[in-house]
C-alpha positions in Angstrom: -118.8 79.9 -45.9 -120.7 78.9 -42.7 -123.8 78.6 -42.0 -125.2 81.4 -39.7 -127.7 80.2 -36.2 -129.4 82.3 -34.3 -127.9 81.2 -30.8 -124.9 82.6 -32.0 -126.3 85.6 -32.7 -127.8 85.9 -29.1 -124.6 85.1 -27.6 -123.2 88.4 -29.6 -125.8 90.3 -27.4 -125.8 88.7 -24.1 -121.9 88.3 -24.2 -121.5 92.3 -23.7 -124.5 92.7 -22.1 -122.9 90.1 -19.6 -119.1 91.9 -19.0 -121.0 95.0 -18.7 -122.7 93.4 -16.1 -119.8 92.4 -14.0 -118.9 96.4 -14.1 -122.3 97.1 -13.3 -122.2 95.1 -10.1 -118.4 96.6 -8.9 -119.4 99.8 -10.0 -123.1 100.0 -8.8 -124.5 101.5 -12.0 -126.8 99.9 -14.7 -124.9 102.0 -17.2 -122.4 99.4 -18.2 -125.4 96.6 -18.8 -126.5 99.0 -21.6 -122.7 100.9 -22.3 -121.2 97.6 -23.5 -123.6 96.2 -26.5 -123.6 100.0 -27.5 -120.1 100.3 -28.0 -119.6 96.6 -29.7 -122.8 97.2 -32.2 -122.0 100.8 -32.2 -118.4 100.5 -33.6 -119.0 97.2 -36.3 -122.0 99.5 -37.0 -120.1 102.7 -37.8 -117.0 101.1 -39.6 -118.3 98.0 -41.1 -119.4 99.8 -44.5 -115.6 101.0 -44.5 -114.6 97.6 -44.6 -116.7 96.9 -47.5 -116.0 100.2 -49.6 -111.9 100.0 -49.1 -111.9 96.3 -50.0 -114.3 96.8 -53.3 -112.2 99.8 -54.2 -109.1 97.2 -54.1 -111.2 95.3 -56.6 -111.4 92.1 -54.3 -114.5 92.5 -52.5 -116.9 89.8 -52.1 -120.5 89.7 -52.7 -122.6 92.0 -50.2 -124.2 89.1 -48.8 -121.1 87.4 -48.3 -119.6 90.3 -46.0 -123.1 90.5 -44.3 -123.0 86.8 -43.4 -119.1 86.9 -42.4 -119.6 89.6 -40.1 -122.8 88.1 -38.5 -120.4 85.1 -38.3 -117.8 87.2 -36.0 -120.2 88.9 -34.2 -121.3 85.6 -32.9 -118.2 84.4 -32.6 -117.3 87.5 -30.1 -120.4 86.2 -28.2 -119.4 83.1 -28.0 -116.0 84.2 -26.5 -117.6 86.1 -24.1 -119.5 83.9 -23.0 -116.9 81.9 -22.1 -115.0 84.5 -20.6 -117.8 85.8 -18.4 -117.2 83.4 -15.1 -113.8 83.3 -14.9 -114.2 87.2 -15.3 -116.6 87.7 -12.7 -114.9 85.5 -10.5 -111.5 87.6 -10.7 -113.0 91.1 -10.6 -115.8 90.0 -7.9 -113.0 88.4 -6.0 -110.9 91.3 -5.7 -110.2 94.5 -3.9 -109.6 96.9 -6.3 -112.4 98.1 -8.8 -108.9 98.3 -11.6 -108.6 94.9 -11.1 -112.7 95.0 -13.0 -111.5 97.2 -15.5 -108.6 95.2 -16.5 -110.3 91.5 -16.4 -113.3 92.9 -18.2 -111.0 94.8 -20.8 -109.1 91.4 -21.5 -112.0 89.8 -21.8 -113.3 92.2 -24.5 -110.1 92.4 -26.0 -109.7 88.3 -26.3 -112.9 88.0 -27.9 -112.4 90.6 -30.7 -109.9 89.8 -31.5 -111.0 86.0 -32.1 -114.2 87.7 -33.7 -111.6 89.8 -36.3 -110.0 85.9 -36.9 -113.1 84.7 -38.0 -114.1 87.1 -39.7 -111.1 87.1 -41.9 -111.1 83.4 -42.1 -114.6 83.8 -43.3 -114.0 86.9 -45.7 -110.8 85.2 -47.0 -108.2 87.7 -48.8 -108.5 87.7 -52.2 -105.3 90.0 -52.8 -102.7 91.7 -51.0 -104.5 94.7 -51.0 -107.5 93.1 -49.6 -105.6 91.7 -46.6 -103.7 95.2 -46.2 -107.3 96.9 -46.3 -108.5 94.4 -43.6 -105.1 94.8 -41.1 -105.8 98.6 -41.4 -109.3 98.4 -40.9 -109.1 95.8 -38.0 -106.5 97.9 -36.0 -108.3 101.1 -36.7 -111.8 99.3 -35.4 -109.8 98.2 -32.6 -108.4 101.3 -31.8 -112.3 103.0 -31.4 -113.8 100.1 -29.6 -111.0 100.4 -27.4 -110.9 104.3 -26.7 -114.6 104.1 -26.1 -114.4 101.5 -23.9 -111.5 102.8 -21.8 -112.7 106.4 -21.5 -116.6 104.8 -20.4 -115.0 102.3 -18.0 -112.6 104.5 -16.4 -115.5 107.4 -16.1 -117.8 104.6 -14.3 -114.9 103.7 -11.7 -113.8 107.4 -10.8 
């Protein structure tokens, strides 16, 4: 298990805070600077204790502290993706014509980073049986699936 740092941690905020940011400039709103963290701390928030309850049902869940540290770990992994995202992000969407072309750039760039946060975080969690690894794919695509929905339906009110 690695050892969690703080900068990581700050890159988990400032990484969303950050693509919002781009869509906040395109879209001349602040809405997005705050819209973005929400949706990223909102959604691990609301579905993490899912994770933890479907895996111990299974009989293979870790320690608390373990899954605390692991997902602290992904979070700042996301950040850290981000933050490498962010210029060549800003670049394409402030480069362009079209306010989609924001939308999409800043969507990949969400998307790229969680799902190199979910990596991690199953690296870190490690399946301890098939069921385990079956709760995680089901729990990783359903997280996915409301991060994304949230995302899409705020990004695509902001532009319109």
């Amino acid at each position: 298990m690695s050892r969690v740092h703080s900068r990581p941690i700050a890159f988990a905020a400032l990484g969303p805070i950050a693509i919002g940011g781009i869509l906040a400039v395109r879209a001349d709103q602040l809405a997005p600077l705050f819209a973005v963290p929400a949706i990223v701390f909102g959604v691990v928030a609301a579905t993490a204790p899912a994770l933890y309850i479907a895996t111990a049902a299974t009989g293979a869940a870790p320690p608390v502290a373990t899954v605390v540290r692991a997902l602290v770990t992904a979070l700042g992994a996301f950040g850290i993706a981000l933050v490498g995202l962010v210029l060549p992000a800003a670049f394409l969407s402030l480069s362009s014509l079209s306010i989609t072309t924001t939308v999409v750039v800043t969507s990949a760039a969400l998307a790229g980073a969680g799902l190199l946060a979910l990596r991690r975080l199953a690296g870190e969690l490690g399946a301890r049986s098939l069921g385990a690894a079956v709760v995680f794919g089901v729990w990783s695509l359903t997280t996915l699936g409301i991060a994304g929905r949230l995302w899409a339906d705020f990004a695509w009110e902001v532009i319109s």
